[in-house]
C-alpha positions in Angstrom: 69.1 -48.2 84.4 71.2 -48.2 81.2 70.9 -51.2 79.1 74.4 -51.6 76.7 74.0 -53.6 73.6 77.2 -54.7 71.5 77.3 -56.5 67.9 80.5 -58.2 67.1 81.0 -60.3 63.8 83.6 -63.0 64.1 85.6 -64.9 61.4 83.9 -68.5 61.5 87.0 -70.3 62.4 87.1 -67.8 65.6 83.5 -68.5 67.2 84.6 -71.2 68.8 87.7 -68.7 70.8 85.2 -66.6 71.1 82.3 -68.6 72.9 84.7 -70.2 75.4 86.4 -66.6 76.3 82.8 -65.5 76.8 81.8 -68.5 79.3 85.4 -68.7 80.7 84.3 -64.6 81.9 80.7 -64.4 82.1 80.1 -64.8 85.6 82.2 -62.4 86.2 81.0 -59.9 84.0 78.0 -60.7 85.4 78.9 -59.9 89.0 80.6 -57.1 88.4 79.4 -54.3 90.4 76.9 -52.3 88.7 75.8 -55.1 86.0 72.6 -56.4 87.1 71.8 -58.5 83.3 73.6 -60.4 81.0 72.7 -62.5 78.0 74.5 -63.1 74.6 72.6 -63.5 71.2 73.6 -65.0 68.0 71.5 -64.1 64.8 69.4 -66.0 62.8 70.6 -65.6 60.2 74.1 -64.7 59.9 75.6 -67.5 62.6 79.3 -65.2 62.7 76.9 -62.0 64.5 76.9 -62.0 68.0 75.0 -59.4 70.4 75.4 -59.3 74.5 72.8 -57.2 76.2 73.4 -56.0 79.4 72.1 -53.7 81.9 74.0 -51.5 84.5 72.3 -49.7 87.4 74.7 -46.8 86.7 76.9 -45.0 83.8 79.7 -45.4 86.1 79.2 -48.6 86.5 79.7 -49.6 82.9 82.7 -46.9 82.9 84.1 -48.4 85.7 84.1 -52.1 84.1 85.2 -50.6 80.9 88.5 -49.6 82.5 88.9 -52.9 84.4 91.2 -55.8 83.9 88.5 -58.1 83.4 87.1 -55.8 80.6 91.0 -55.6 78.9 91.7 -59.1 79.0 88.3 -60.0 78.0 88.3 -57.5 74.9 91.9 -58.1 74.1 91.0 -61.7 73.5 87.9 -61.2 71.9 88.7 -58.0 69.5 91.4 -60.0 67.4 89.0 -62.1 66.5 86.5 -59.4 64.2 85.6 -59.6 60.9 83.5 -56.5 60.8 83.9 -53.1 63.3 82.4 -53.6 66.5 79.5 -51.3 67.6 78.0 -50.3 70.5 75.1 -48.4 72.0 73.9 -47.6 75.0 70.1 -47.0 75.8 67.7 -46.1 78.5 65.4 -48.6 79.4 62.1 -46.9 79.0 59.7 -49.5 80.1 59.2 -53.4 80.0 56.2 -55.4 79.3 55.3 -59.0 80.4 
């Protein structure tokens, strides 16, 4: 499983844009094939950071949403709105406790 975590910082007259472009799509990020996980942080401390966390049975999977339309309008709505580069990293998920 690949878990793909991506900070954005937003302009604080943007969040608002930015939150309803994210629930206007979330489902279907979410059932896109392949994604199996999705949340969305905001930081405690700087309310303009944002984090989603998602996981993806495959690679592919994520490559394969990555080139979707779904991806490019989402990201084309979203990456106008920056204040700081985006960054990005995906991880293995090694092991979860509960």
């Amino acid at each position: 499983m690949l878990v793909r975590i991506v900070k954005m910082g937003f302009h604080e007259m943007h969040i608002d844009t930015f939150l309803s472009n994210f629930n206007a799509n979330k489902k279907q990020i979410r059932n896109f094939k392949g994604c199996k996980f999705l949340e969305l942080y905001r930081d405690k401390n700087n309310p303009n950071i944002f984090f989603t966390y998602s996981y993806w049975e495959t690679e592919n999977d994520l490559e394969q949403y990555r080139q979707s339309e779904l991806f490019k309008n989402v990201w084309n709505k979203t990456k106008v709105l920056f204040n700081i580069k985006p960054e990005a990293w995906s991880v293995d998920k090694l092991e979860t406790l509960k």
